[in-house]
N, C-alpha and C positions, 0 to 999 in steps of 0.2 A: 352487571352486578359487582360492586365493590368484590375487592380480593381475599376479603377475611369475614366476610357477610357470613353470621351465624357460628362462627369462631370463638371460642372462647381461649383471651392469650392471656399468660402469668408469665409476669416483669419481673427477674428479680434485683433487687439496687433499683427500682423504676422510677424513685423520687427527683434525683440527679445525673447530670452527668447523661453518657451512651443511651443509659437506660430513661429517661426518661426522654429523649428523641425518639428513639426505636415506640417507646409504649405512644406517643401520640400519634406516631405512623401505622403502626398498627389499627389504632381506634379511628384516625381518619380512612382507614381501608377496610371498614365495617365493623370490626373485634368490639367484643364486649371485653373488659380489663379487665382482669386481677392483678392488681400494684403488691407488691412488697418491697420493705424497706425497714432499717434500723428508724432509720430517723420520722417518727409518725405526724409530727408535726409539718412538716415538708409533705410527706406523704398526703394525709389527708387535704391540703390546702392543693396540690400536682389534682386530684381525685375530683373533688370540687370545681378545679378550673378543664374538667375534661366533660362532666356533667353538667355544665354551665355551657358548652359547645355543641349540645345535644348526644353526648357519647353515652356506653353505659359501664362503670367502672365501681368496680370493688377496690377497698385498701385493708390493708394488714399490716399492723406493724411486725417486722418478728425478724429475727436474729438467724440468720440459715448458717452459722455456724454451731447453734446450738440444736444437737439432733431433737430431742425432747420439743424444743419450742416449734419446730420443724414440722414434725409428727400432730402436736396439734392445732396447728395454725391452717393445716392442708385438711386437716378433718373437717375444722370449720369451711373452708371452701369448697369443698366439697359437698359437706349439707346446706349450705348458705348462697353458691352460686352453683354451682354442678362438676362434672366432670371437665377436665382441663382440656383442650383442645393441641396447643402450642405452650410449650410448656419455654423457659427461655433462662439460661442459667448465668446469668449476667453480673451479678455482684460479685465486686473484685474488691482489691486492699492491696499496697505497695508500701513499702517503709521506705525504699532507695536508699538504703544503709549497707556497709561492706559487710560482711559475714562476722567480722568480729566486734564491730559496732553496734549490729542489733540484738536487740536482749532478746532474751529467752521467750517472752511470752510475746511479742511481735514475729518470732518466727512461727510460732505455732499458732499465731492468730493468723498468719498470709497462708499455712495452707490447713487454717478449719476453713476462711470464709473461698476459697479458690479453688480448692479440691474436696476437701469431705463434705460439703456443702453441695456438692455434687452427688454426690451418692442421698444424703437424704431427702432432695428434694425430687431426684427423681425415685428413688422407693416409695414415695409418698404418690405421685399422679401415675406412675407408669401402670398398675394393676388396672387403676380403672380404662388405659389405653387397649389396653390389653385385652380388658375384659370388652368391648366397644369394639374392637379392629380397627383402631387409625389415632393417631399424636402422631405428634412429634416433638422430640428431645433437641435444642437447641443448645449447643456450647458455646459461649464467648470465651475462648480460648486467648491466643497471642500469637506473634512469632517470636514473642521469649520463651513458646515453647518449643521452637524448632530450633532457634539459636539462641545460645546464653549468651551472658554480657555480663561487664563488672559490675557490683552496686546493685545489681539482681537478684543474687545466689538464690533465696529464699522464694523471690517471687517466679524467676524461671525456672527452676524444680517445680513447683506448682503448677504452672501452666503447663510444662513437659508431661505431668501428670493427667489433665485433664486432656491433653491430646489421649494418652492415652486410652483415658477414660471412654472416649468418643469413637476412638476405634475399636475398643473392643465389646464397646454396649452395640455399636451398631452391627460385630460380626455374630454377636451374641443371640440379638433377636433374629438376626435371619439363620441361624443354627437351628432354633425353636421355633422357625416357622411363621414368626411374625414380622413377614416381610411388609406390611401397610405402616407398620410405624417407622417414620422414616426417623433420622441424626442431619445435625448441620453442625459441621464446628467451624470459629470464623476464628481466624489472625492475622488481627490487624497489626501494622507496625503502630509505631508512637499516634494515640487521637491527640489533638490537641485542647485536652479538656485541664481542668483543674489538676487533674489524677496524677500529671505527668509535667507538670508546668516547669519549665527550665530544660528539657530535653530539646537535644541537638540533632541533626541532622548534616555530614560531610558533605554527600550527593544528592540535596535534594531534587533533583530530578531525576535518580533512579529510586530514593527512599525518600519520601517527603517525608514531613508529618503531618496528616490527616486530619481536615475539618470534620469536626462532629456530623455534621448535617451530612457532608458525604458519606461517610460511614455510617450513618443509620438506614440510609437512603437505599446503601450497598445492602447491611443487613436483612432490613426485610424485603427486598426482594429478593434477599436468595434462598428465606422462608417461605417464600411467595411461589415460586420456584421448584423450592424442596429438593435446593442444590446440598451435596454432601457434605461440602469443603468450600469455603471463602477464605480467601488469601491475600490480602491487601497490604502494600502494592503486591502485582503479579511479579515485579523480581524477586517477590521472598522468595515465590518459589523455587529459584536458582541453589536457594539453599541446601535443597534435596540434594540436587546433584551435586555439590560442592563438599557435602559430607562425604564422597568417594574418594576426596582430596587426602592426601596424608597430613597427619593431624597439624604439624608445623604452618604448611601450608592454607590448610584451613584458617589457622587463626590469625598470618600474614593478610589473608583478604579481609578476614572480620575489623581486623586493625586498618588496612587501607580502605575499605567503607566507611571507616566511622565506626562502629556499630560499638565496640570496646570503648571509646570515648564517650558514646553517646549521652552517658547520666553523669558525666563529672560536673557539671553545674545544673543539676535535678536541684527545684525548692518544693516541691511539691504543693499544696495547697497550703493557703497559713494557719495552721492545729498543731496542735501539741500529740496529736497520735498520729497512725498510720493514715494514706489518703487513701479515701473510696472512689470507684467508679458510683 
């Protein structure tokens, strides 16, 4: 039996980029779709070529930084395709601007659509998990949330945040008992999609930068899985221990990896706004 047979998964960002890999991996592994995305146009046409493969897939256009549009965009899915299975918190935004280069409303946009955007999407499906006993809560986090970098500031607060996020929804539910619904939160280092286009890598062969297709590939199975934590590459994890480091010395190896260089030739995708996953 396929791995997602009788699954119902919600993408969000699903038109491009991570998230539209992950949503076709998904639908090849059984899932019925729920798409979401800003861009409805892309959307609907990603939806069309999934049901034209014999899949079965819903779209929504809708803004997951805007609570309101949030609140009833998941009504409608709700009444319209059912209760969420795999829920999947994927849509991102990056300016790769210094802290005092990005204006005001580019920071507050990298964390409505990366962190608050968290919270409403899942207050919107988690009751009915809840009420059902089984979801699961998906975080596409980073390891710009475990280690910052220059040319970040705004987006690694963000991520740093949704790590959060993921630790303490997942210590939250098992407080309350509702130990069936499990968390995944993934961080990846640099994919190499549009989102991130010009990013460097010193070592790459302890930090690459990551093909799409492997990363999705990684992703869902380790929704498949219903592993806690994906961490890509496995030397992020080194980072844990490296923060025991005193703080000089921490930021000596972030500098001798690369990792502090790594956005000073970022173009990101060619738009006049912030780039989305």
């Amino acid at each position: 039996m396929p791995a997602f047979a009788g699954k119902r998964v919600l993408v969000t960002g699903a038109a491009s980029g991570i998230g539209r890999l992950m949503s076709e991996r998904f639908a090849a592994g059984g899932a019925e779709m729920v798409l979401w995305d800003l861009d409805a146009g892309i959307l609907e046409g990603f939806a069309a070529a999934l049901a034209a493969a014999g899949h079965r897939a819903h779209h929504y256009a809708c803004d997951v930084s805007d609570r309101r549009a949030v609140s009833a965009t998941a009504a409608r899915v709700l009444a319209e395709a059912g209760p969420v299975d795999v829920l999947v918190n994927n849509a991102g935004i990056v300016s790769g601007k210094p802290l005092l280069e990005a204006d005001d409303d580019a920071i507050e946009r990298t964390l409505a659509v990366n962190t608050l955007a968290l919270f409403w999407t899942t207050r919107a499906f988690l009751p009915a998990m809840i009420a059902r006993g089984t979801g699961h809560v998906v975080t596409i986090a980073s390891a710009g949330g475990i280690c910052g970098t220059a040319r970040l500031v705004d987006y690694c607060a963000s991520k740093f945040a949704a790590m959060g996020f993921d630790d303490s929804l997942r210590l939250e539910l098992a407080r309350l008992g509702h130990r069936d619904i499990r968390t995944t939160v993934v961080c990846p280092f640099y994919i190499r999609t549009g989102m991130f286009h010009g990013v460097q890598t010193r070592v790459p062969w302890l930090l690459p930068i990551l093909e799409p297709e492997y990363a999705a590939d990684r992703i869902v199975d380790a929704v498949r899985r219903r592993r806690r934590r994906l961490v890509m590459p496995r030397f992020v994890l080194g980072v844990y221990a490296a923060r025991l480091l005193p703080v000089p010395a921490f930021d000596a190896l972030m500098h001798w990896l690369g990792v502090s260089r790594s956005m000073d030739e970022f173009t990101g995708r060619a738009s006049s706004g912030p780039d989305r996953s």
